[in-house]
N, CA, C and O of each residue as an XYZ file, in Angstrom:
652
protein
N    -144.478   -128.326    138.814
C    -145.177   -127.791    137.665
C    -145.002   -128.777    136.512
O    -143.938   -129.331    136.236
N    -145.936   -128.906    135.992
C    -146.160   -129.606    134.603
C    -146.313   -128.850    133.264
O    -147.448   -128.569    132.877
N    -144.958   -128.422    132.356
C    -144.909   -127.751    131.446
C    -146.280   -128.495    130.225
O    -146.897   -127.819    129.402
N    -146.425   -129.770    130.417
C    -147.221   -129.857    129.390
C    -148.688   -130.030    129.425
O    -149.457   -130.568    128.628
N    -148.908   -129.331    130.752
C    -150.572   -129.729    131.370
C    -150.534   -127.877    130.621
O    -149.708   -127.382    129.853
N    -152.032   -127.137    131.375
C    -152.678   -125.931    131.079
C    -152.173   -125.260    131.959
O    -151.418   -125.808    132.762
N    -152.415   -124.079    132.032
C    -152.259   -122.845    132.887
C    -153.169   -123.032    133.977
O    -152.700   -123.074    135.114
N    -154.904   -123.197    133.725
C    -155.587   -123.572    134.987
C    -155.147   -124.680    135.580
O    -155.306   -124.639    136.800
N    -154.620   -125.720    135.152
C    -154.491   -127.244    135.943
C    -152.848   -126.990    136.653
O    -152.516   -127.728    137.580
N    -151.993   -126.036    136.208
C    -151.446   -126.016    137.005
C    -151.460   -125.262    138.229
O    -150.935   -125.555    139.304
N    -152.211   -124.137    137.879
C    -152.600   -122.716    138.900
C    -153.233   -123.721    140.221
O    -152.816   -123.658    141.377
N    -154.312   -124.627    139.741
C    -155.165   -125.661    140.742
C    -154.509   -126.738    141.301
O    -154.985   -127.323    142.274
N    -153.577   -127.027    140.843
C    -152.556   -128.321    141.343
C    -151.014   -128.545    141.276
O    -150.291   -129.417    140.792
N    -150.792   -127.234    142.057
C    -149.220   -126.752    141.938
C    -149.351   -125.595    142.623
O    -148.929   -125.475    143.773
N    -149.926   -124.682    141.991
C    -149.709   -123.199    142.901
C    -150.502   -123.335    144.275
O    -149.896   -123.141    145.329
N    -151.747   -123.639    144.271
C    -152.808   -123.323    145.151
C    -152.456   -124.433    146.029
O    -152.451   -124.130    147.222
N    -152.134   -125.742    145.723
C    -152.136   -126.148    146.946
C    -150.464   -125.760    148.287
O    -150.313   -125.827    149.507
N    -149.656   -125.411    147.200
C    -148.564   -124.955    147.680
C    -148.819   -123.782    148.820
O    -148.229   -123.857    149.898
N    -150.022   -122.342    148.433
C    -150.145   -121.894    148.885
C    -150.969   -121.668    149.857
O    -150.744   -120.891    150.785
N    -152.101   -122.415    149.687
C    -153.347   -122.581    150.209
C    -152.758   -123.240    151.844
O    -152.595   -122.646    152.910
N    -152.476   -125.153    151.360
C    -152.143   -125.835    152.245
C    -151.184   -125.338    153.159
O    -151.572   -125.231    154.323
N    -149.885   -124.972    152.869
C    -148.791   -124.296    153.256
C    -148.909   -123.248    154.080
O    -148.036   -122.915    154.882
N    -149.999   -122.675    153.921
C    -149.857   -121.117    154.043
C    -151.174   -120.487    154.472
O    -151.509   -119.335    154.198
N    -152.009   -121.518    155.294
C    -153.530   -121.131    155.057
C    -153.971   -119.965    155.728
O    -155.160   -119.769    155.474
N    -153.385   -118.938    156.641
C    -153.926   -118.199    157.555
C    -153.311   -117.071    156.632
O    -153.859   -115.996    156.388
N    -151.780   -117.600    156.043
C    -151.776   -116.066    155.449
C    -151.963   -115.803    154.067
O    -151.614   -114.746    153.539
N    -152.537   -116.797    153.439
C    -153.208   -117.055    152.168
C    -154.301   -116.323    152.470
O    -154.399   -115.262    151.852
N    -155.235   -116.613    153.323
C    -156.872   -115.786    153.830
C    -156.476   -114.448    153.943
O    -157.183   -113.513    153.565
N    -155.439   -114.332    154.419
C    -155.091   -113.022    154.934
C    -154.608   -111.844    153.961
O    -154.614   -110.639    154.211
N    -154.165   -112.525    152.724
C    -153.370   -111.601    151.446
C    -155.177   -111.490    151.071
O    -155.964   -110.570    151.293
N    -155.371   -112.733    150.477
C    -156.754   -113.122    149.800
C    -157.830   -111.834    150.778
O    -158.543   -111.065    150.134
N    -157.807   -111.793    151.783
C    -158.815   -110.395    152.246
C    -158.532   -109.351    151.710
O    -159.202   -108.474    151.165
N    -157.146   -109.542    151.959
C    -156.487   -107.841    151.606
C    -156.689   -107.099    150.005
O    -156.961   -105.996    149.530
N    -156.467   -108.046    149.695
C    -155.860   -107.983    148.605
C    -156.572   -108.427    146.954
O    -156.389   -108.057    145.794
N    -157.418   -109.382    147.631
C    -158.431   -109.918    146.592
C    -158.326   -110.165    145.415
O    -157.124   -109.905    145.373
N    -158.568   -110.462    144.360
C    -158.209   -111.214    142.811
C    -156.832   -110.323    142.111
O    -156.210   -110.602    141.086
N    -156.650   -109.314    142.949
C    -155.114   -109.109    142.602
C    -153.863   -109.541    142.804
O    -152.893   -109.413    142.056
N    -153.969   -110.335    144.413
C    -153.486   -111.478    144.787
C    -153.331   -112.857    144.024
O    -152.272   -113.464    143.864
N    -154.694   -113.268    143.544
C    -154.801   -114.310    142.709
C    -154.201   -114.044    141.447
O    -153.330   -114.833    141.078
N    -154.574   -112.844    140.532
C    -153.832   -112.826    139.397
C    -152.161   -112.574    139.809
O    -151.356   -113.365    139.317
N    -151.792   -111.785    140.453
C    -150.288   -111.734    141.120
C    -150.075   -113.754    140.483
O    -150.012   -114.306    139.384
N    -150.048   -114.054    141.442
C    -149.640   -116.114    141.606
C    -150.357   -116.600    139.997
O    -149.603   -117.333    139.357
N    -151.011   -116.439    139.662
C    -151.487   -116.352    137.886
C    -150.369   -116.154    136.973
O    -149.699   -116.924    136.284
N    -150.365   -115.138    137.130
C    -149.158   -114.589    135.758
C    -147.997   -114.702    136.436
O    -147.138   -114.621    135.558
N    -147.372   -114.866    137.650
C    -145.854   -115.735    137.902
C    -146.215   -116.762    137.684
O    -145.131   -117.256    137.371
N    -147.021   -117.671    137.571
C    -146.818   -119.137    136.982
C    -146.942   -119.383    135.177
O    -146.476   -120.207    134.390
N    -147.817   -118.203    135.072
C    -147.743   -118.214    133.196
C    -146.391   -117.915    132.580
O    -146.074   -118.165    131.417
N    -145.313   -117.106    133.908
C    -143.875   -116.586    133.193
C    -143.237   -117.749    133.008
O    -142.320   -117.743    132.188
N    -143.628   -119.257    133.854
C    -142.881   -120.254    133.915
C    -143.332   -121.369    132.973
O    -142.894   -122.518    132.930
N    -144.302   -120.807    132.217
C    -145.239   -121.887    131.500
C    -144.589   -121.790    129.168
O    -144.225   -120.940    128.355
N    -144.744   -122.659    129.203
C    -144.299   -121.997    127.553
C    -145.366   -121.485    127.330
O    -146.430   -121.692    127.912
N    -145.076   -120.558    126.195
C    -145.851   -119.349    125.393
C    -147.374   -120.014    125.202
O    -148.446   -119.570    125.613
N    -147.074   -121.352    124.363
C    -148.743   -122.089    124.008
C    -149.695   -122.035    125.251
O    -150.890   -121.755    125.157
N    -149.293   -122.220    125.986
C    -150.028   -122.623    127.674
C    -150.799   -121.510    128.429
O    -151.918   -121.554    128.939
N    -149.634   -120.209    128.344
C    -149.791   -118.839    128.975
C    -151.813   -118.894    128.142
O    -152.080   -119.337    127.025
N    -153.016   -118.197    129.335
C    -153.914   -117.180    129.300
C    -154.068   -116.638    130.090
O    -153.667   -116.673    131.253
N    -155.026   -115.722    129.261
C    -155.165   -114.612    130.273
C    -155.838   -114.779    131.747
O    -156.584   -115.739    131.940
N    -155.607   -113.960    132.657
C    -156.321   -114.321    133.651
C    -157.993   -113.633    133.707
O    -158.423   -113.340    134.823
N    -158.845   -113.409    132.542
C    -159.532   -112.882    132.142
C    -160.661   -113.803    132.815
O    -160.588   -114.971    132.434
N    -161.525   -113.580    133.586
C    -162.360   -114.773    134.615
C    -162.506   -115.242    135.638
O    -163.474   -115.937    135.945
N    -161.152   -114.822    136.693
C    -160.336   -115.220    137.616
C    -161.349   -114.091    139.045
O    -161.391   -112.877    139.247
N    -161.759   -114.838    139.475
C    -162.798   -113.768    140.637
C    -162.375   -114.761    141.833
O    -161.475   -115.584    141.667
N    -163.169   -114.622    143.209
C    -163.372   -115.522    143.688
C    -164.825   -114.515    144.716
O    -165.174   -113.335    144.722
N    -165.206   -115.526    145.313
C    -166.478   -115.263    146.690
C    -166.187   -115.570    147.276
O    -165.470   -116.554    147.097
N    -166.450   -115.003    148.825
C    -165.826   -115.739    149.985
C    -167.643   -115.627    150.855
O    -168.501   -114.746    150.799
N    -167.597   -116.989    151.598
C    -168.599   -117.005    152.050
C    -169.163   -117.742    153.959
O    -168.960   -118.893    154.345
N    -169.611   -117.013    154.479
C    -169.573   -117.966    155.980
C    -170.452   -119.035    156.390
O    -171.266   -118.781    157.278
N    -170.427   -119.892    156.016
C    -171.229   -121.325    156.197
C    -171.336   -121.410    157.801
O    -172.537   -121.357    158.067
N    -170.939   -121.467    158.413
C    -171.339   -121.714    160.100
C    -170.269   -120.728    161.173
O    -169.461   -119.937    160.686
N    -170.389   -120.882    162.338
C    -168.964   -120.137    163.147
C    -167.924   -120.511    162.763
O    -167.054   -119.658    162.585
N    -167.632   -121.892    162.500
C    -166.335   -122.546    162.519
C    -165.544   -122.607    161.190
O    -164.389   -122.907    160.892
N    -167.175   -122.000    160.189
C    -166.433   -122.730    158.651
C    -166.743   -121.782    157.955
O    -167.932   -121.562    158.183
N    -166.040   -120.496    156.622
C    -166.141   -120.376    155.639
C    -165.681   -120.959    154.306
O    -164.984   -121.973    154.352
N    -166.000   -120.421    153.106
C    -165.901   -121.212    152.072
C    -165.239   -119.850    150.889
O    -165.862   -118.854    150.520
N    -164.246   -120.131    150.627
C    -163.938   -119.242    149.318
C    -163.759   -120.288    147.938
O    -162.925   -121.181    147.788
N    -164.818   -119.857    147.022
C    -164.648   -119.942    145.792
C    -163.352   -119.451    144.864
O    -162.698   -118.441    145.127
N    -163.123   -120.222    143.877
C    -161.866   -119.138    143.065
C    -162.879   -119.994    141.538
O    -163.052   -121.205    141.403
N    -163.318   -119.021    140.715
C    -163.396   -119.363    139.262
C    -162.853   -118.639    138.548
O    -162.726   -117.435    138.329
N    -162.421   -119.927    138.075
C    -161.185   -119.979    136.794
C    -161.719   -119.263    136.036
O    -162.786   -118.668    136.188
N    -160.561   -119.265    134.581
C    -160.973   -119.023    133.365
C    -161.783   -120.108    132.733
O    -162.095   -121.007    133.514
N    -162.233   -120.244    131.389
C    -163.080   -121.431    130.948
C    -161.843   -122.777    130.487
O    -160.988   -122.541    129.633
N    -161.894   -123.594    130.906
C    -161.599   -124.743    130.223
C    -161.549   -125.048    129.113
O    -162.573   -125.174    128.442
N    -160.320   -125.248    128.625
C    -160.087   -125.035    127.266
C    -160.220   -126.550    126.911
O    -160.910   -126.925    125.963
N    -159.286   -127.694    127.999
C    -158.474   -128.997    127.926
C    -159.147   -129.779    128.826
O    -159.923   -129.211    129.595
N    -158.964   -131.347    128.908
C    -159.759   -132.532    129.707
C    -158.835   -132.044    130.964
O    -157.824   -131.360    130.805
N    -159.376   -132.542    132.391
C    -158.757   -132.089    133.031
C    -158.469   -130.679    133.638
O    -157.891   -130.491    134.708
N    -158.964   -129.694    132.785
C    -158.785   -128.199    133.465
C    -160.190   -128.074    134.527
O    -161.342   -128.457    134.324
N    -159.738   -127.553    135.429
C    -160.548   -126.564    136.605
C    -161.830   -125.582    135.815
O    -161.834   -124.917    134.779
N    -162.736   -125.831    136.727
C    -163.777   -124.675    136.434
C    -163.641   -123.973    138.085
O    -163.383   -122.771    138.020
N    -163.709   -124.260    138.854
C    -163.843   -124.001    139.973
C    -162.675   -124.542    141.154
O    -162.420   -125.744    141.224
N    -161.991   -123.530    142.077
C    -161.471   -124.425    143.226
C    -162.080   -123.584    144.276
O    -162.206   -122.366    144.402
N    -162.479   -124.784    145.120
C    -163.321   -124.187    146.595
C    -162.191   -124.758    147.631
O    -161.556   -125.774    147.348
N    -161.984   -124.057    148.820
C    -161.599   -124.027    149.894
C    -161.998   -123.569    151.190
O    -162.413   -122.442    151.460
N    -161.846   -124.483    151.928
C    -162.139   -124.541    152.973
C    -161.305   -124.353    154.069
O    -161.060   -125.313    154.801
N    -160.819   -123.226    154.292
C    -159.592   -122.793    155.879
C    -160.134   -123.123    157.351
O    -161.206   -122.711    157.793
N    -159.525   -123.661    157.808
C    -158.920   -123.860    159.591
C    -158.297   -123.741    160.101
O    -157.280   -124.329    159.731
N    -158.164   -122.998    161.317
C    -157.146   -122.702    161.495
C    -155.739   -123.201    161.754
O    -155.890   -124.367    162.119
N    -154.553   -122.934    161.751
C    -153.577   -123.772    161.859
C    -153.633   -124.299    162.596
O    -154.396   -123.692    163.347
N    -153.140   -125.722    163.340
C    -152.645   -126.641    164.086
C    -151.791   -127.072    164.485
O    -151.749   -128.285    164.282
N    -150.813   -126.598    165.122
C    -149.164   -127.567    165.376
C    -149.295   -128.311    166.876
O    -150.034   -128.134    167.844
N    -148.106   -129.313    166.545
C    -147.723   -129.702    167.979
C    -146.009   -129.769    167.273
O    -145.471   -130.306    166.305
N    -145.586   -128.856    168.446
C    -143.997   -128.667    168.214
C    -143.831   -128.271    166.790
O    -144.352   -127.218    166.423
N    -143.391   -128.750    166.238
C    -143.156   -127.876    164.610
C    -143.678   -128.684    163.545
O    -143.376   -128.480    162.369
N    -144.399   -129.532    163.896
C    -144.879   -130.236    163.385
C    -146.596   -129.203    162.913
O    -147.528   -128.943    163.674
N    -146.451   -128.855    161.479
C    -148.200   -128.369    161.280
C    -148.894   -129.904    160.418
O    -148.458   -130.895    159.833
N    -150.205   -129.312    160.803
C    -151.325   -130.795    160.886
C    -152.223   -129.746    159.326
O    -152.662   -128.598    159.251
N    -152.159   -130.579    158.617
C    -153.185   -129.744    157.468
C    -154.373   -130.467    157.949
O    -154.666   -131.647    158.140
N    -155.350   -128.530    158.158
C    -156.609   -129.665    158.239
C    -157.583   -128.736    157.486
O    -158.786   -128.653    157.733
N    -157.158   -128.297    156.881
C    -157.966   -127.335    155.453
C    -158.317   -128.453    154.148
O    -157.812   -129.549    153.907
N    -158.994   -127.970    153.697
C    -159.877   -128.574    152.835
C    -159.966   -127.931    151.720
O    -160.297   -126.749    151.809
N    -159.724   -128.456    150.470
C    -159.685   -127.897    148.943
C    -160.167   -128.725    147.966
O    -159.818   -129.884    147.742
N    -161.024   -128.039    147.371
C    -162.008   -128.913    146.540
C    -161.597   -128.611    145.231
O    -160.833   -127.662    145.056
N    -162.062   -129.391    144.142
C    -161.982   -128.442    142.414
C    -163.324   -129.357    141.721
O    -163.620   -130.508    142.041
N    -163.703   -128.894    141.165
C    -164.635   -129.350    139.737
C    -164.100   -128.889    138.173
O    -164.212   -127.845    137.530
N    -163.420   -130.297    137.883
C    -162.901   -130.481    136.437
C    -163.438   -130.741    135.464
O    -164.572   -131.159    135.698
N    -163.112   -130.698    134.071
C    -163.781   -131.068    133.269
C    -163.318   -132.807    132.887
O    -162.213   -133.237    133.218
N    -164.034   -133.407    132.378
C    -164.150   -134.328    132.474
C    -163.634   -135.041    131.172
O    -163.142   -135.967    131.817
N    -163.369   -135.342    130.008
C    -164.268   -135.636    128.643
C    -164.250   -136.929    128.499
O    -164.976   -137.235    127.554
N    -163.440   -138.431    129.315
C    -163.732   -139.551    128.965
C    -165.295   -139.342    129.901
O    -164.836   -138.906    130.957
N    -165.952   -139.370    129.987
C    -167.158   -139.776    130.905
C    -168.640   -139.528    129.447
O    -168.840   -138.905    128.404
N    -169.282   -140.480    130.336
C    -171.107   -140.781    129.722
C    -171.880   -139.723    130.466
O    -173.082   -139.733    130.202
N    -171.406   -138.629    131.505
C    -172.278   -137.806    132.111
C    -172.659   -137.000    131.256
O    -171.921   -136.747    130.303
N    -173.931   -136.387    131.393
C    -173.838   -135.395    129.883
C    -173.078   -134.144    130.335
O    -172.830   -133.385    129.398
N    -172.567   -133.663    131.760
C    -171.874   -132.412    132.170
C    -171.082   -132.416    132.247
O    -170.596   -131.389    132.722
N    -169.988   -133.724    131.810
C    -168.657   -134.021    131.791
C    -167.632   -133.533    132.932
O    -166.488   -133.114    132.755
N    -168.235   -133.670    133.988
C    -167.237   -132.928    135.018
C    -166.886   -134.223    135.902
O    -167.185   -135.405    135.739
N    -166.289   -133.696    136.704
C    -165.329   -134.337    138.069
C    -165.268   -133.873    139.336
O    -164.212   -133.242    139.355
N    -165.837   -133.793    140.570
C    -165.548   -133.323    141.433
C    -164.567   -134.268    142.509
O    -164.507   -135.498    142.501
N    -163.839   -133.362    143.407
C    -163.174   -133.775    143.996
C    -162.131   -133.219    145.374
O    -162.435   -132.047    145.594
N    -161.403   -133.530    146.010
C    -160.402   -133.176    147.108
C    -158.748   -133.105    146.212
O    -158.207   -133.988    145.546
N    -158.307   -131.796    146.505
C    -156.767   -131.865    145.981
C    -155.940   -131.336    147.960
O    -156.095   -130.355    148.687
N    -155.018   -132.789    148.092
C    -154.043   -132.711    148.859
C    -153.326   -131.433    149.246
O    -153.730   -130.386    148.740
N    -152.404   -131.411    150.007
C    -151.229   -130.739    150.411
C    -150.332   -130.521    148.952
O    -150.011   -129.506    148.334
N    -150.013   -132.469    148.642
C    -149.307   -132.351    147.293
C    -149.605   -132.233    146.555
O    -148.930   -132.644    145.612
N    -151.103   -131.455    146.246
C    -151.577   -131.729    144.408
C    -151.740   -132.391    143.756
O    -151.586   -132.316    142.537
N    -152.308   -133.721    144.742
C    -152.847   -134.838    144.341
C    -154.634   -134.649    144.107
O    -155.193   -133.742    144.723
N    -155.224   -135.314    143.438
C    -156.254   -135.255    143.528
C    -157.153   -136.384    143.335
O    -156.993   -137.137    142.374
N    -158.420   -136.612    144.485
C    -158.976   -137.447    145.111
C    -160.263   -137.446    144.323
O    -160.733   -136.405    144.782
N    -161.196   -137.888    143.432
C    -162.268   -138.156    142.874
C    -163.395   -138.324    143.716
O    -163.297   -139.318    144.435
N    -164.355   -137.716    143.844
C    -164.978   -137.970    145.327
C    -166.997   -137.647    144.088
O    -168.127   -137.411    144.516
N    -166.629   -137.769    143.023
C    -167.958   -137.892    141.877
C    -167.805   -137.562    140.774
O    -166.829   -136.980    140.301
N    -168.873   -137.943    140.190
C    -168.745   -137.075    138.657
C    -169.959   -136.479    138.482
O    -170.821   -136.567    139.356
N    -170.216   -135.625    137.024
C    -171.753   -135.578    136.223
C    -171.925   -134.078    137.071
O    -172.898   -133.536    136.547
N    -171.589   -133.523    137.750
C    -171.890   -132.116    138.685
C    -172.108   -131.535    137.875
O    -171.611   -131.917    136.816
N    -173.042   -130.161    137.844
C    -173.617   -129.307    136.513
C    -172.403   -128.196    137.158
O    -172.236   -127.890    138.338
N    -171.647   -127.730    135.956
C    -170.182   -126.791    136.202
C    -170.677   -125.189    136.805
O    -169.856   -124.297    136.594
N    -171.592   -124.909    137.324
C    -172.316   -123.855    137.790
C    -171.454   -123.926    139.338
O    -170.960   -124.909    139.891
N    -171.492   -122.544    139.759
C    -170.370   -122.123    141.406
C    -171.771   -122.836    141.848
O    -171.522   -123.899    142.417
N    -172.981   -122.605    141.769
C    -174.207   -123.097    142.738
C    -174.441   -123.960    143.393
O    -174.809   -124.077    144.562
N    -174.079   -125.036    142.105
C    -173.917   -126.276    142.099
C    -172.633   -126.979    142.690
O    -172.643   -127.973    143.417
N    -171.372   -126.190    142.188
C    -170.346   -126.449    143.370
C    -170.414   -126.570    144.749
O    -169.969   -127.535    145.370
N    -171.039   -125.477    145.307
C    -171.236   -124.835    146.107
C    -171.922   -125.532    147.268
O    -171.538   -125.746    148.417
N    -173.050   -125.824    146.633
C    -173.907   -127.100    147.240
C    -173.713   -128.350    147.705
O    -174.351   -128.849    148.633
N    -172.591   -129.032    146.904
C    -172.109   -129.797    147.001
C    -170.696   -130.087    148.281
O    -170.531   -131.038    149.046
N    -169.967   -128.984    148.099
C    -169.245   -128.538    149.211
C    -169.996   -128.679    150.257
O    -169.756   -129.695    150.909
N    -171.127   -127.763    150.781
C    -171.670   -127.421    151.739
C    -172.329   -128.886    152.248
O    -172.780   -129.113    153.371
N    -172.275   -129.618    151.352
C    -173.422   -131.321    152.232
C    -172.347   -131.417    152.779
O    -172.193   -131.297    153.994
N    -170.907   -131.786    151.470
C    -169.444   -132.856    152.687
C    -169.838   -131.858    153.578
O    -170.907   -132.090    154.143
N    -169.305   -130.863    153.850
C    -169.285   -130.588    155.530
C    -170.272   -130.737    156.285
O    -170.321   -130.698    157.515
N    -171.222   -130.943    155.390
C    -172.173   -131.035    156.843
C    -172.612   -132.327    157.432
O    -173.283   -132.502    158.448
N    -171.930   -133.518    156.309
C    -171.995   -134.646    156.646
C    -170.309   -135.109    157.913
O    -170.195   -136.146    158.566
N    -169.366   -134.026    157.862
C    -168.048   -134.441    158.597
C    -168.998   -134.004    160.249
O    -169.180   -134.642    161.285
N    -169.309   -132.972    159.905
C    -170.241   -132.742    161.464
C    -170.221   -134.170    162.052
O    -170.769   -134.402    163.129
């Protein structure tokens, strides 16, 4: 955790991939059950760890879950609004099922985000991209219009270009 980043940038690159990557069958599995109460649950335990300036509300916090082919759905999570350069509008994910050989697990899930941007000449100031296992994150465009649609769309080519 990064006390001096936002509440969304850490929720997107600290919590989620911890839980997402880590945990992907029973992440889907709370996330069915349980739905944006789950998400705010992991929300406000990370705002208890955040200083006071940082803490918002989780006022925005939804997600969609959606089935793109047999093999592949897609859950949305939108954030709250972006306050800071760098905060999340959107994290999309993509679950598979687990993989091991011996105890060894193979991440082969897929997690996307669209950030805000503000050094950039795009006029939509965003960022899209891949965030790791570790909460790293991979730049994969910019200029995306911050709409789930438009996320959405964009998600749906990569995969259909990994085909």
């Amino acid at each position: 955790m990064d006390k001096k980043k936002s509440h969304q940038w850490n929720f997107a690159f600290d919590a989620m991939p911890a839980l997402f990557h880590s945990q992907t069958d029973g992440f889907v599995k709370y996330l069915d059950k349980d739905g944006v109460k789950f998400l705010k649950f992991y929300w406000d335990l990370l705002g208890d760890k955040l200083p006071e300036e940082k803490r918002i509300s989780a006022a925005g916090l939804t997600f969609t879950k959606e089935v793109i082919d047999s093999k592949n759905h897609l859950i949305i999570i939108t954030l709250p609004s972006p306050k800071e350069d760098g905060d999340p509008y959107f994290i999309g994910l993509v679950p598979k099922p687990e993989r091991r050989f011996a105890i060894v697990r193979f991440y082969n899930s897929t997690m996307f985000v669209l950030l805000r941007k503000d050094d950039t000449d795009h006029a939509n100031r965003t960022s899209f991209g891949e965030v790791t296992p570790k909460g790293n994150y991979h730049e994969r465009g910019i200029g995306l219009k911050p709409t789930q649609q438009d996320f959405k769309r964009v998600i749906k080519n990569r995969l259909e270009r990994k085909k």
